[in-house]
C-alpha positions, -999 to 999 in steps of 0.1 A, spaced: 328 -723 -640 358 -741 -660 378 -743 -633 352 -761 -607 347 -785 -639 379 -793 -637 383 -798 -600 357 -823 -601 370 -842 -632 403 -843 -613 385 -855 -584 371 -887 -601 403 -886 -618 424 -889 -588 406 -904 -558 437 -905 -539 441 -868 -533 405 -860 -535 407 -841 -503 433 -820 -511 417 -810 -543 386 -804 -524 404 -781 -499 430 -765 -520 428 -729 -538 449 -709 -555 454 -690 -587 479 -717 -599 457 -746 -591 427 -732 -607 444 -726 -641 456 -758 -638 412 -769 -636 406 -749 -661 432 -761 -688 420 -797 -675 383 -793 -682 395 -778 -718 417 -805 -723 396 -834 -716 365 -817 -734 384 -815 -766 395 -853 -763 364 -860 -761 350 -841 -790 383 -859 -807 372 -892 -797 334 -886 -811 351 -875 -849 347 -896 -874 371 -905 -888 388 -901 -854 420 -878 -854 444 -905 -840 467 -882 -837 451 -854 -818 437 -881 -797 475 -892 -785 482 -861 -781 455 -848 -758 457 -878 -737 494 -872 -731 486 -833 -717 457 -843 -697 486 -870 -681 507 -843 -676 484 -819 -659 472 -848 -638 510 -853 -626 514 -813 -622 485 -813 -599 496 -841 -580 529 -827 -573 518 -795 -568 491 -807 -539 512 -828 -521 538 -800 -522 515 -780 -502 
């Protein structure tokens, strides 16, 4: 369930490979989903704190970045 969570978050996320996110399956990918879809709930949980964790914040915008970039090399690799 995680993992389609984070296929469609990456999907609005990144309208420019939509289609291969749509089509594309494999254990790798779908770890990658799932650690998206935890990493963007938490941010958001973050960003609801009060006081907000600044810190945490930075942080978890940084890895959801990073995953973003990971997927998008690792769909047009394919």
């Amino acid at each position: 369930m995680s993992q389609e969570r984070g296929r469609r978050k990456l999907m609005l996320r990144l309208p420019d490979i939509r289609h291969l996110l749509a089509g594309v399956t494999s254990e790798a990918l779908g770890e990658m989903f799932e650690a998206y879809d935890l990493a963007v709930d938490a941010l958001d949980r973050f960003r609801k704190q009060s006081p907000m964790a600044e810190e945490l914040i930075s942080e978890y915008e940084q890895l959801c970045r990073e995953i973003e970039q990971e997927v998008v090399v690792y769909c047009k690799s394919r």
